[in-house]
C-alpha positions as CSV (number, residue, x, y, z in Angstrom):
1,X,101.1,160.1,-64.0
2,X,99.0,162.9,-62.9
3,X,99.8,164.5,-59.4
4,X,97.3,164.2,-56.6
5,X,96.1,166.9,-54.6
6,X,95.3,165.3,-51.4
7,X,95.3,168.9,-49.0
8,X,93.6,171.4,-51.5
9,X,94.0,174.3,-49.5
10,X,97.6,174.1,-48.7
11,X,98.2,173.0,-52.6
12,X,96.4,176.2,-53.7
13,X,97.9,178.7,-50.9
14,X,101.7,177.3,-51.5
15,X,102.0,176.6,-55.5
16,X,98.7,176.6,-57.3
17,X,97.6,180.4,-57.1
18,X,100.5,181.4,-58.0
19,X,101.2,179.0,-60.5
20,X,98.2,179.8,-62.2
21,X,98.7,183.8,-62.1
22,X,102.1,183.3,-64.0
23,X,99.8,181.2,-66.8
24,X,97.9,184.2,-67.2
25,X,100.5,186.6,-67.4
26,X,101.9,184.9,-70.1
27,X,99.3,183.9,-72.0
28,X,97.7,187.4,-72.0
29,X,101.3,189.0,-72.8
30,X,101.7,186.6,-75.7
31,X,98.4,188.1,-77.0
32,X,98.8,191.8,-76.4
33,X,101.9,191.0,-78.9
34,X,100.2,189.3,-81.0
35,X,97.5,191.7,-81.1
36,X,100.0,194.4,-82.1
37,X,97.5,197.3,-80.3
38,X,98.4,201.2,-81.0
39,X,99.0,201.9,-77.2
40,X,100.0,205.2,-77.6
41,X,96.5,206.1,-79.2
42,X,94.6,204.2,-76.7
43,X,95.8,205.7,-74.6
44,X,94.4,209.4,-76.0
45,X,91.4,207.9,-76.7
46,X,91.0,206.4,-73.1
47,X,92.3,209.9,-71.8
48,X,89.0,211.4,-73.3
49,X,86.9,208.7,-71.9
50,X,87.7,209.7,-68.4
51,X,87.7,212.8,-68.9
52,X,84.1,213.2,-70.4
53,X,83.0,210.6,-67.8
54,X,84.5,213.6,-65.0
55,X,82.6,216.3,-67.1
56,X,79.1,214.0,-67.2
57,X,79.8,213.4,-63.2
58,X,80.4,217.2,-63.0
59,X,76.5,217.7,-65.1
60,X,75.0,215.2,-62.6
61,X,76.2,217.0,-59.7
62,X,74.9,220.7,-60.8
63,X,71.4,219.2,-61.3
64,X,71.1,217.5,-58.0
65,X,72.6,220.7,-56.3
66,X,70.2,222.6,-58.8
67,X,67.1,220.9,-58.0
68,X,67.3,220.4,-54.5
69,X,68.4,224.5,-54.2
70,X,65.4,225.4,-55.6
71,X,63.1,222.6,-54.4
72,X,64.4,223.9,-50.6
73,X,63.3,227.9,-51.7
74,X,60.3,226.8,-53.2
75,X,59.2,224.8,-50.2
76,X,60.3,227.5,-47.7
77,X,58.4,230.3,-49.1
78,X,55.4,228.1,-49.4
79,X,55.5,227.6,-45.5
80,X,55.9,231.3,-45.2
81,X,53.6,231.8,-47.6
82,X,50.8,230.5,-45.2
83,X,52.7,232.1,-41.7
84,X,52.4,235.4,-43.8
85,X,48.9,235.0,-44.7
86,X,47.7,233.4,-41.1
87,X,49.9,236.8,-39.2
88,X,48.5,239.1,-41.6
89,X,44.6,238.2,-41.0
90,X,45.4,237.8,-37.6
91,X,46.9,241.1,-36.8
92,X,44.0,243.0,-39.7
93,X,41.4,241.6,-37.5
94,X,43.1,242.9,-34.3
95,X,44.0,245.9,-35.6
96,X,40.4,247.1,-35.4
97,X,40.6,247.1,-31.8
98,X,44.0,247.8,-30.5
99,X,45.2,250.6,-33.3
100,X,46.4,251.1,-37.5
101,X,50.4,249.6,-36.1
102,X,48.6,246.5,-36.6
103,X,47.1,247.1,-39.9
104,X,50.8,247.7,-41.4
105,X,52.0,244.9,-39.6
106,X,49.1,242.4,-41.5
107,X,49.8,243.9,-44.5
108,X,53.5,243.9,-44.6
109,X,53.2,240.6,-43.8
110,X,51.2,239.3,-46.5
111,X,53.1,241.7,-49.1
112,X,56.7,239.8,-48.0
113,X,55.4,236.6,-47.8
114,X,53.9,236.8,-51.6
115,X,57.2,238.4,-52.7
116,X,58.7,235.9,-51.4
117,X,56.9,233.4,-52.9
118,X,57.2,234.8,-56.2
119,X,60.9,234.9,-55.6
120,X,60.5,231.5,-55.5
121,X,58.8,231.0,-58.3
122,X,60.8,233.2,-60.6
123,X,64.2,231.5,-59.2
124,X,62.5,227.7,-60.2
125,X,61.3,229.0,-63.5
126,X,65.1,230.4,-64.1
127,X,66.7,227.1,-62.3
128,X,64.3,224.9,-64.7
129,X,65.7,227.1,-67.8
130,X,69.2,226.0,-66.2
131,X,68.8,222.8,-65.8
132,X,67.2,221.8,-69.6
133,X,70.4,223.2,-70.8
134,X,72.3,220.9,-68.1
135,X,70.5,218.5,-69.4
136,X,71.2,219.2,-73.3
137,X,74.9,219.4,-72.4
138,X,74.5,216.3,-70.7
139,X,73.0,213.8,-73.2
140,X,75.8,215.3,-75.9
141,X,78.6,214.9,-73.4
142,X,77.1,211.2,-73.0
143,X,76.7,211.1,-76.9
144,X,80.1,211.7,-77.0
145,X,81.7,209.3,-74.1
146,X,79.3,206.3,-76.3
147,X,81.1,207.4,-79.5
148,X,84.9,207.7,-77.4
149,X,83.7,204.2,-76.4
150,X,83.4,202.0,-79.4
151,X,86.5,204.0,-80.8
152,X,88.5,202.1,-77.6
153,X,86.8,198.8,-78.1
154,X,87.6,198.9,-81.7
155,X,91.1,200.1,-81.1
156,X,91.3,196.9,-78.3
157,X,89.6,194.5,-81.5
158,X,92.7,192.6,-82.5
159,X,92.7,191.8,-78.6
160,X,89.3,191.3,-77.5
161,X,89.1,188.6,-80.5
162,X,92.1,186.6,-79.7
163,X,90.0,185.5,-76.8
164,X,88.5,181.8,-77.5
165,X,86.2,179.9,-75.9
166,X,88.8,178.1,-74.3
167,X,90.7,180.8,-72.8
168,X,89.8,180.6,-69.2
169,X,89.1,176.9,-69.1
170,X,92.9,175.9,-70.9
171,X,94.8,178.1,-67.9
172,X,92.8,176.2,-64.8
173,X,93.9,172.9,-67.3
174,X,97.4,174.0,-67.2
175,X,97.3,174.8,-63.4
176,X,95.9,171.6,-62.3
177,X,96.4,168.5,-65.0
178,X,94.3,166.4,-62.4
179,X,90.7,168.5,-63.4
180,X,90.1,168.2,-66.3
181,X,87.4,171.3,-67.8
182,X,85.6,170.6,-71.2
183,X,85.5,173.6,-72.4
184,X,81.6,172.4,-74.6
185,X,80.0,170.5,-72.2
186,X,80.7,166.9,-72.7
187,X,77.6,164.7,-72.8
188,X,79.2,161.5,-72.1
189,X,80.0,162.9,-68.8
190,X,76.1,164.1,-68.4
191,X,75.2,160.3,-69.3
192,X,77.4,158.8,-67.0
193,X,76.3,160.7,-64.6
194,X,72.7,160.2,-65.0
195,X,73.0,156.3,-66.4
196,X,75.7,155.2,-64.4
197,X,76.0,157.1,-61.1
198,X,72.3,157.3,-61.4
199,X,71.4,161.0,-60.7
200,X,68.5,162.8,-61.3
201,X,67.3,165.7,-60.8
202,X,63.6,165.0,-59.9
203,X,61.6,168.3,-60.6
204,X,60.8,167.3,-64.2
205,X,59.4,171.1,-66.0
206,X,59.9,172.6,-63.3
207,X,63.5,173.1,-63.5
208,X,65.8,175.0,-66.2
209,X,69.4,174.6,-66.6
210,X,71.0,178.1,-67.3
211,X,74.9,177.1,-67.3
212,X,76.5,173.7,-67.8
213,X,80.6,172.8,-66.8
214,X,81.4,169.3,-67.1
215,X,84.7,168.2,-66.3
216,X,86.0,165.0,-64.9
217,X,88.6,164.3,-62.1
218,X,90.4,161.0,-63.2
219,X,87.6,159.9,-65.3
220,X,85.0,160.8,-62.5
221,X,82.4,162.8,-64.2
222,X,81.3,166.4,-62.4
223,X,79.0,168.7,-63.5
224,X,78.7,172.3,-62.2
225,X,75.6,173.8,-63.3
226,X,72.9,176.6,-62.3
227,X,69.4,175.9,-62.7
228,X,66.4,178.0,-62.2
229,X,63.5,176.2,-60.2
230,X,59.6,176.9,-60.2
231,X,58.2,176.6,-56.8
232,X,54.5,177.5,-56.1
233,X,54.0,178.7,-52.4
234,X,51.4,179.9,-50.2
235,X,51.5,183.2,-50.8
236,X,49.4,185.7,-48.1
237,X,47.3,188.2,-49.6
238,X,45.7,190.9,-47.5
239,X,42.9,193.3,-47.7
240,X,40.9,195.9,-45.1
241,X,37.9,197.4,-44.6
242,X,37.4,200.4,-42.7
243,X,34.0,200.9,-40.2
244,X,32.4,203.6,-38.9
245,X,29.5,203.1,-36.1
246,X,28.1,204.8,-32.7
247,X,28.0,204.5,-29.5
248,X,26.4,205.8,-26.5
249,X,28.7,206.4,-23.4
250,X,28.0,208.0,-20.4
251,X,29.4,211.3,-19.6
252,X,30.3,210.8,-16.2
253,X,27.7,213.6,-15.4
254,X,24.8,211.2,-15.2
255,X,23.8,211.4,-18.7
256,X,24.8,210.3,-22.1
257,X,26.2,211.0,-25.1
258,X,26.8,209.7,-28.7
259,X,30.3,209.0,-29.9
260,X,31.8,207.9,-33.8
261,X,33.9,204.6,-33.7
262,X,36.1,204.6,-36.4
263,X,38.5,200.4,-37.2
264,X,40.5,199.4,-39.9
265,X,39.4,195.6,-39.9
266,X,42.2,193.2,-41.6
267,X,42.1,189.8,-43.4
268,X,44.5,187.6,-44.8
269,X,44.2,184.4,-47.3
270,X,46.6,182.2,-48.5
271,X,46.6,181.1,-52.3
272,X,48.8,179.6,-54.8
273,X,51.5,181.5,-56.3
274,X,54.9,180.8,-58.1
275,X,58.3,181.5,-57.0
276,X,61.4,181.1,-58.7
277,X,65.1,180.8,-58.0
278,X,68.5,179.9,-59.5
279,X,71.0,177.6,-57.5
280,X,74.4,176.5,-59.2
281,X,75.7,173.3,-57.9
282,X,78.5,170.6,-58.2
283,X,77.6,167.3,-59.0
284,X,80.2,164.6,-58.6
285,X,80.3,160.9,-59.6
286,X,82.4,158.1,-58.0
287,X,82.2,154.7,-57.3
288,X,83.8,155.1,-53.8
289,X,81.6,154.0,-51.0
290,X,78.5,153.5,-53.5
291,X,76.2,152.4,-50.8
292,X,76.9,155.7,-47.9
293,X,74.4,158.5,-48.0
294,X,74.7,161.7,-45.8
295,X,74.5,165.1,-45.8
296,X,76.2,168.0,-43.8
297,X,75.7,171.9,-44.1
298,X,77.8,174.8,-43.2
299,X,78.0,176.3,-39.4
300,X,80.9,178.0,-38.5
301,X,80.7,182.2,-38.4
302,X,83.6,183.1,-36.2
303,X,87.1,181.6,-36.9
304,X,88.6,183.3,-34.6
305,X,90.5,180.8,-32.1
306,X,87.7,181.7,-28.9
307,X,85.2,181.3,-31.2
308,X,86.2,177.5,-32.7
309,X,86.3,176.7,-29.2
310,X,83.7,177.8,-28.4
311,X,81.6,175.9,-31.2
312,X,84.1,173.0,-30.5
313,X,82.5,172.9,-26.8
314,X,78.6,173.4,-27.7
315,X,79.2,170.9,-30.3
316,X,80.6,168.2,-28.6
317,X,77.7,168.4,-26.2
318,X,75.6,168.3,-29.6
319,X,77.3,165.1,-30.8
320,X,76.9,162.9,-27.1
321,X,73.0,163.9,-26.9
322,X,72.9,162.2,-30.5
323,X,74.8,159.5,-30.0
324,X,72.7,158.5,-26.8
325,X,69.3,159.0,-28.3
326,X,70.6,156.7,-31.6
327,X,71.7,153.5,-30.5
328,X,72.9,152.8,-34.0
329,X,75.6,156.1,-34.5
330,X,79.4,155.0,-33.6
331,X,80.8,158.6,-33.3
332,X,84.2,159.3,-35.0
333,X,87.7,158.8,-33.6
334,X,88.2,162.4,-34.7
335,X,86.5,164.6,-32.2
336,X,87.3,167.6,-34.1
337,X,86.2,166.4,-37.4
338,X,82.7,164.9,-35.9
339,X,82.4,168.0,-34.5
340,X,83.3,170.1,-37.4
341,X,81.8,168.3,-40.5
342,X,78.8,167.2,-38.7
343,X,78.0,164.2,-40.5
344,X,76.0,162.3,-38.3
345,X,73.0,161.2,-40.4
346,X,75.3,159.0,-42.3
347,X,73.5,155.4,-42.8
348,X,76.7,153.4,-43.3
349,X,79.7,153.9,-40.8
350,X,82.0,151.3,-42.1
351,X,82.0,153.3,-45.6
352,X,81.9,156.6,-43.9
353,X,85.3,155.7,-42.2
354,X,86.5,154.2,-45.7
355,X,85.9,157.8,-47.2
356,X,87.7,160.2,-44.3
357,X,90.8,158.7,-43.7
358,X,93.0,160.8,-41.1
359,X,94.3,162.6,-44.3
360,X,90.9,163.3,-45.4
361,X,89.6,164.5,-42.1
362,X,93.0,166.5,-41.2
363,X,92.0,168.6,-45.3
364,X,88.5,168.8,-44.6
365,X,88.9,170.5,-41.0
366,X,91.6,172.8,-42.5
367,X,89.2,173.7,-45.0
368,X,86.3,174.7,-42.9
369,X,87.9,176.0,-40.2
370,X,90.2,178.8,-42.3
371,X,88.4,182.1,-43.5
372,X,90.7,182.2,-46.4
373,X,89.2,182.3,-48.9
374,X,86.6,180.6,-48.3
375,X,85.9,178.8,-45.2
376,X,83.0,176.7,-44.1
377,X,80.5,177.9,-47.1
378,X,79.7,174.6,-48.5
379,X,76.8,171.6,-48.9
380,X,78.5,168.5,-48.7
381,X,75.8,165.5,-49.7
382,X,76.6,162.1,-50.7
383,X,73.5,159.9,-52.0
384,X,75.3,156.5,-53.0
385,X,77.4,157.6,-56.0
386,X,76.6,161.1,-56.3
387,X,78.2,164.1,-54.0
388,X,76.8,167.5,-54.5
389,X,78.7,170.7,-53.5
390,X,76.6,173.9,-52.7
391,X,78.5,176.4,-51.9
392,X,77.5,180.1,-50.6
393,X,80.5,181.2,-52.9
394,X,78.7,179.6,-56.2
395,X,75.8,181.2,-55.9
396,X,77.2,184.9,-56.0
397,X,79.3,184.0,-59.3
398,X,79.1,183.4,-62.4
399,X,81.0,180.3,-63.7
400,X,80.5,181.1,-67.6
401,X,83.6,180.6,-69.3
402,X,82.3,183.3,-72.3
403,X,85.5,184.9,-73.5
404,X,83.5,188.3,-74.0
405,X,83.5,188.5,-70.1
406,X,87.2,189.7,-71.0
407,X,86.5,192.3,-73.0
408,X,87.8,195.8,-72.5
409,X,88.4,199.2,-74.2
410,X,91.5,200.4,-71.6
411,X,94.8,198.5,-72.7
412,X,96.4,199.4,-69.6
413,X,93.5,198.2,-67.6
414,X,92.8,194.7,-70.0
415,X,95.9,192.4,-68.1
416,X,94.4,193.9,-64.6
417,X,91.0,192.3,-65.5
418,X,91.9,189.4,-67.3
419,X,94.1,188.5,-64.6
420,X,91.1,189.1,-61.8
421,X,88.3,187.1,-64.0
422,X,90.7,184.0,-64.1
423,X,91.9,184.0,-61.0
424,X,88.4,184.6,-59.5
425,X,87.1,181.5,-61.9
426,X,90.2,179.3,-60.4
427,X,89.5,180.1,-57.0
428,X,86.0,179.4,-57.0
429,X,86.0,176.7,-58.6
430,X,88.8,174.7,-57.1
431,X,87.1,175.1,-53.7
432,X,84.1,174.3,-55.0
433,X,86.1,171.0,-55.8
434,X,88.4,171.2,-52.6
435,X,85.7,169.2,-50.6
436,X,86.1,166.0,-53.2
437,X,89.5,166.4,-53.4
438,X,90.1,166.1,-49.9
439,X,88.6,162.4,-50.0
440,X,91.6,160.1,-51.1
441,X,89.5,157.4,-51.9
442,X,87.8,159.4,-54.7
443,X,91.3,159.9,-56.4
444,X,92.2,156.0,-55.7
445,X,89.2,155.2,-57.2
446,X,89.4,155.8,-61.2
447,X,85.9,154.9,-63.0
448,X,86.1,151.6,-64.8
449,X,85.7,152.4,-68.5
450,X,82.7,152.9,-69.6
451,X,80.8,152.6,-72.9
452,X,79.3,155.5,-74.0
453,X,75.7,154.5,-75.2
454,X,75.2,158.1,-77.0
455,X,71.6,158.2,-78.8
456,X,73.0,158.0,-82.6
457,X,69.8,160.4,-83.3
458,X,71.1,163.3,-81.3
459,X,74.0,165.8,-80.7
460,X,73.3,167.5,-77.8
461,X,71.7,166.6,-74.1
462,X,68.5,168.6,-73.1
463,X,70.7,170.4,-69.9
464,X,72.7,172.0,-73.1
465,X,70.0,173.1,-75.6
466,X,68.6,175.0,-72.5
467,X,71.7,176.6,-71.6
468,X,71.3,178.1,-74.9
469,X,68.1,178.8,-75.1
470,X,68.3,180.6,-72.1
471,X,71.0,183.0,-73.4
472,X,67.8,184.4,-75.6
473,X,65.7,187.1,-74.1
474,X,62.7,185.8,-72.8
475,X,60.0,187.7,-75.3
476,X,61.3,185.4,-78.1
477,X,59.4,182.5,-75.8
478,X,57.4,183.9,-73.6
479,X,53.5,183.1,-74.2
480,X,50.5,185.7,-74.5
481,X,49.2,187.1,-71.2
482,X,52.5,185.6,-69.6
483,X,52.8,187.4,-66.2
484,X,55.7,185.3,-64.8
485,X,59.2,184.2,-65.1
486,X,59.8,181.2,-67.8
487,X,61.2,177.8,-67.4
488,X,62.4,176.8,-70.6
489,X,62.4,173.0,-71.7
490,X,63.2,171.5,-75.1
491,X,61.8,168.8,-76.8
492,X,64.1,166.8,-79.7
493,X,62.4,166.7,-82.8
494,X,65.4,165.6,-85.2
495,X,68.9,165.4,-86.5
496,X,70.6,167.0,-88.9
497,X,74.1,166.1,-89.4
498,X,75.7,168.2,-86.9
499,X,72.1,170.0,-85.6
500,X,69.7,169.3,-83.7
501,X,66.8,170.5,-84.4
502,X,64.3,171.2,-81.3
503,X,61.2,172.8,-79.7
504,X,61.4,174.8,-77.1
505,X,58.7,174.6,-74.1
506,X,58.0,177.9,-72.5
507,X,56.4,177.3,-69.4
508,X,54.9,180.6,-67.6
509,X,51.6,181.7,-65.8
510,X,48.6,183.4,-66.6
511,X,47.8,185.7,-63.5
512,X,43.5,186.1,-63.7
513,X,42.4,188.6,-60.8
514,X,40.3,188.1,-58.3
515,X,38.4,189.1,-55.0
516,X,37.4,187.2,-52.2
517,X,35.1,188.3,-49.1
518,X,36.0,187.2,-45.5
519,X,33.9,187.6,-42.6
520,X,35.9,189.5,-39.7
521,X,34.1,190.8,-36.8
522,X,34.2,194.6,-36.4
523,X,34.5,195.9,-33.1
524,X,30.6,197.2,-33.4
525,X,29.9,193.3,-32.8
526,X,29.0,192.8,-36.2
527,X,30.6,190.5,-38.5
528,X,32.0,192.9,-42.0
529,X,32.6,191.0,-45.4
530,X,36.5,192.3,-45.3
531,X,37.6,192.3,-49.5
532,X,40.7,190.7,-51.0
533,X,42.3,190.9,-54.0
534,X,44.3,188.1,-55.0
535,X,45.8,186.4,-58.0
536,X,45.3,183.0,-59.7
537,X,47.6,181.5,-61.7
538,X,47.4,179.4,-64.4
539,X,49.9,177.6,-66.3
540,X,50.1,178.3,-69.9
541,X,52.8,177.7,-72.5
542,X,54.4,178.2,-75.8
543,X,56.4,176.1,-78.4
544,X,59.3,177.8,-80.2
545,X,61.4,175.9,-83.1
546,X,64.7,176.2,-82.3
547,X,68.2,175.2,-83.9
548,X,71.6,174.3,-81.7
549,X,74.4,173.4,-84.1
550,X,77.9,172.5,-83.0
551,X,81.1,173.9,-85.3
552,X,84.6,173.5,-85.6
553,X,84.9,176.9,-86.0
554,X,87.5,179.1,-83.7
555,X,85.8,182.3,-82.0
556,X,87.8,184.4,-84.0
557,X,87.1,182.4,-87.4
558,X,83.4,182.5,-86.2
559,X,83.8,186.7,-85.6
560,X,85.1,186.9,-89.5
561,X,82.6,184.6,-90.9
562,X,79.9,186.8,-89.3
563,X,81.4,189.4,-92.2
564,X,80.7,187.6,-95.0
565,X,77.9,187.5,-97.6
566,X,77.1,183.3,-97.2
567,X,76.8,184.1,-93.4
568,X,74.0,187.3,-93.8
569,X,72.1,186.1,-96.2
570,X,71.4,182.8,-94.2
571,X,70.5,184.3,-91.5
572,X,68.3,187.1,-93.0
573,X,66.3,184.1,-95.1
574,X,66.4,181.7,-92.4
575,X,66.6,183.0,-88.6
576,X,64.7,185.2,-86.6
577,X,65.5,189.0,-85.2
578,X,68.9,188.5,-82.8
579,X,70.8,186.1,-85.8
580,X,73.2,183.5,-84.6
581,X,74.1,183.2,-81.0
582,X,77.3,181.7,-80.2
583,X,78.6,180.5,-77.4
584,X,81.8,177.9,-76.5
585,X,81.7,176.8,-80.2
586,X,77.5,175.6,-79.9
587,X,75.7,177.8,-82.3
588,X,72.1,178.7,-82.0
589,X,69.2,180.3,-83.7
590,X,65.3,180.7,-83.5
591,X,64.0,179.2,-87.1
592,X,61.5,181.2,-89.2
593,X,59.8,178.2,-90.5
594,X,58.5,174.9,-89.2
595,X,60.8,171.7,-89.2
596,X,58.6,170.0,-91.4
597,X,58.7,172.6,-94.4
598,X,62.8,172.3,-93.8
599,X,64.0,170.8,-97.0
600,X,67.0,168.4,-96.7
601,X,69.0,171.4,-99.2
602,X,68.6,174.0,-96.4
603,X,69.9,171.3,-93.7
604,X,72.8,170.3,-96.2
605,X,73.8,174.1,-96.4
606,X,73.4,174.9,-92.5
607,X,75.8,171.9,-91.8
608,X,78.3,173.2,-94.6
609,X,78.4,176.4,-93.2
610,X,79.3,175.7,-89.7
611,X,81.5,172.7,-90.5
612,X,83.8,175.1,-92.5
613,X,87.7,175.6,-91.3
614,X,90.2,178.5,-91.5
615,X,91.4,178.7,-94.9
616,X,88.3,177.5,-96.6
């Protein structure tokens, strides 16, 4: 039976951490041997690195110190330039009255302050000379680090390709048996989620998903995805008009006299304009209190013990205002969890208590109220059978799995990074989970089976063909006249055996200029037609055919079938520019020719040569 983790933090602080850290020391020193790298000339190679990254440094340095040297001369003797000029007519045109001493003093002047000056000139002309051979000894020295480069990463080969896609996801398995991390995302788990649980989304082409993790925690499906949203706002533009007029004002003498007003009139208009954003989340299915919706958000900043308390006691007085302005709240046995978690909007209280037992309550607080590593960084809302986890942690990494985020060219530096990439992956992502596994109820509550009503007619769910379509540089979708970020969509078209073959929807924004005229009133006590330039933007798209093809190739299998004849000639006959992206065993391409001119021969070959196995 698999272990529960019913106080997160304490499981990962006490066993899991380091638990996990002794998985990755093994595993990665069972491939260094297996690997088999020349350490010794690595180790020359790497030597050279450094050093010509010192001696490119050491370039950099010269031509700042160069430039500015001479930039400071240059301007110095201009400014004396114009004293030397300014003295010398000065004292020529005083000289005619008070004596010739003055005459040699203008002149001597003027002569130093053009030498000088022409000092200056001749010392840029020579520093310019200088720095274009900095420069040339420069772009060879970084010529030469590029070259010292691939010769490390190809030395570190053997090891870099013993990396698979499930490298990073098989150690957190290991770690923790009870989370269990699909390494391709599973799209059961995304139907269960959406069919059964009943989530969705709700912001229909609007939305993009850019990374997909499923997972499950004793058959309870989660997802942790990122997703890039299209919001249009009202967006300010502003624009000014300067005025000129007269006046007559009195002098104070008894008359009058005619004075130029000079105002910088502003105006502002508001117009639609789009924004976007990427948020990754944690969405988590359970049957546990299915009718309880809430929501709570972080609000501790100083864990220090004076400063608990002190958001202990404004809290409190929070929590009784609340409670006697809705009749209908029944605050929490647990003061310091009310206080705390904060979630007081909840519409159900009998299920609320069901959910935060006085071991869930006692994990949570710990949680939130510790710094390390963490603290109180995280979302926590429950809509029936869904929970979602936003954490302020998620959004600053990256939770791609990609073995080539391992990749190094130093040997002795490899172990130190692919220690720090999985145990920065673990961390994250158990507390990401900490919050649901602090719940007993959602561990005593297994998912009754369910039957997985996969569409026969296709192999992957939408959330996963745009994960991979977003892994493509946006000019391969992006319309004419775009002038905005994309939000790609995809749109099934057919199966074939083991593809799917779609269209992807690019969906950006024209931006048309225009100007606007508003009426401001100058201080003249006119009214002035103030201009505005502003941008309107209109949604335009493209449609791009597109192939996602799952394999039972290995990472490594796929990195030698890249080499061979069958592989190139497919993709030079059949794929556009960048060839096959691969990612987690999913394979992708950009199609040269329309589905419908695809003859069932080209399908039958593109499913034999991804379905092949080591040894074939």
């Amino acid at each position: 039976m698999v272990e529960q983790i019913l106080e997160p933090r304490k499981k990962y602080l006490l066993q899991l951490k380091e638990e996990h850290r002794q998985y990755c020391d093994e595993y990665f020193e069972n491939l260094r041997q297996k690997a088999n790298i020349d350490e010794g000339a690595n180790r020359a190679t790497c030597d050279k690195i450094y050093a010509k990254e010192k001696e490119i440094n050491l370039y950099t340095k010269k031509l700042k110190s160069s430039r500015v040297k001479s930039s400071i001369i240059l301007i110095f003797s201009f400014f004396l330039l114009v004293i030397g000029i300014f003295a010398g007519i000065i004292c020529i045109m005083v000289s005619q009255n008070e004596g010739q001493h003055f005459l040699f003093i203008g002149i001597a002047s003027l002569v130093v302050a053009i030498g000088f000056f022409i000092f200056a000139i001749v010392h840029r002309i020579q520093s310019k000379k200088k720095e274009d051979r900095l420069n040339f000894l420069k772009k060879e020295a970084v010529k030469e680090y590029e070259t010292l480069k691939e010769e490390a990463y190809a030395q570190l080969a053997p090891l870099n390709r013993l990396y698979e896609w499930d490298t990073v996801i098989s150690l957190i398995n290991k770690t923790v048996p009870l989370i269990e991390l699909d390494v391709q995302a599973d799209m059961q788990k995304i139907e269960m989620l959406e069919e059964k649980f009943h989530w969705d989304e709700g912001k229909g082409n609007n939305t993009s998903t850019e990374l997909l993790q499923t997972g499950s925690i004793l058959g309870n499906p989660f997802i942790i995805y990122r997703h890039r949203d299209m919001e249009m706002v009202s967006y300010p533009y502003t624009g000014s008009l300067t005025i000129h007029w007269t006046e007559r004002v009195p002098t104070g003498k008894g008359g009058y006299t005619t004075v130029t007003r000079t105002q910088t009139l502003h105006a502002t208009i508001r117009k639609p304009k789009p924004t976007y954003s990427s948020h990754t989340e944690l969405v988590f299915g359970s049957e546990a209190a299915p009718d309880l919706t809430f929501s709570r958000e972080p609000m501790i900043k100083d864990y220090s013990e004076s400063g608990l308390k002190k958001f202990y006691n404004k809290r409190e007085k929070e929590i009784n205002n609340y409670a006697a302005k809705h009749p209908g709240f029944t605050p929490f046995g647990n003061d310091d969890f009310e206080d705390f978690f904060d979630g007081v909007n909840r519409d159900n209280e009998v299920q609320y208590r069901l959910l935060f037992t006085p071991l869930a309550t006692k994990s949570m607080i710990d949680i939130i109220t510790h710094k390390d590593p963490y603290g109180d960084d995280f979302y926590f809302i429950k809509k029936k059978m869904i929970t979602s986890i936003i954490s302020h942690h998620s959004q600053l990494f990256n939770y791609d799995s990609d073995p080539r985020y391992l990749h190094q060219f130093d040997l002795s530096k490899a172990k130190e990074h692919f220690m720090q990439v999985n145990q920065d992956f673990f961390c994250g992502l158990f507390f990401d989970l900490a919050p649901i596994l602090s719940i007993p109820l959602y561990q005593q509550y297994p998912t009754n089976e369910y039957i997985f009503n996969r569409n026969q007619y296709k192999n992957f769910n939408s959330k996963a063909i745009e994960v991979e379509a977003n892994h493509y540089v946006n000019s391969y979708f992006e319309p004419e006249e775009n002038a905005t970020d994309l939000i790609i969509k995809s749109d099934f078209m057919r199966k074939d055996g083991n593809a799917d073959l779609v269209n992807i929807h690019a969906y950006g924004h024209k931006a048309i200029p225009h100007r606007e005229y508003v009426s401001v009133m100058g201080g003249d006590g006119r009214y002035h037609s103030v201009p505005v330039d502003w941008m309107e933007y209109q949604p335009i798209s493209k449609v791009t055919p597109f192939t996602v093809q799952s394999s039972k190739l290995t990472r490594s299998e796929f990195y030698q079938f890249t080499e061979t004849k069958e592989y190139n000639d497919f993709v030079n006959n059949n794929v556009v520019s960048d060839g096959i992206i691969c990612s987690k065993g999913v394979f992708s391409f950009l199609d040269k020719t329309s589905y419908s001119y695809r003859s069932k021969e080209l399908n039958d070959r593109l499913n034999k040569l991804f379905d092949k196995k080591e040894g074939e």
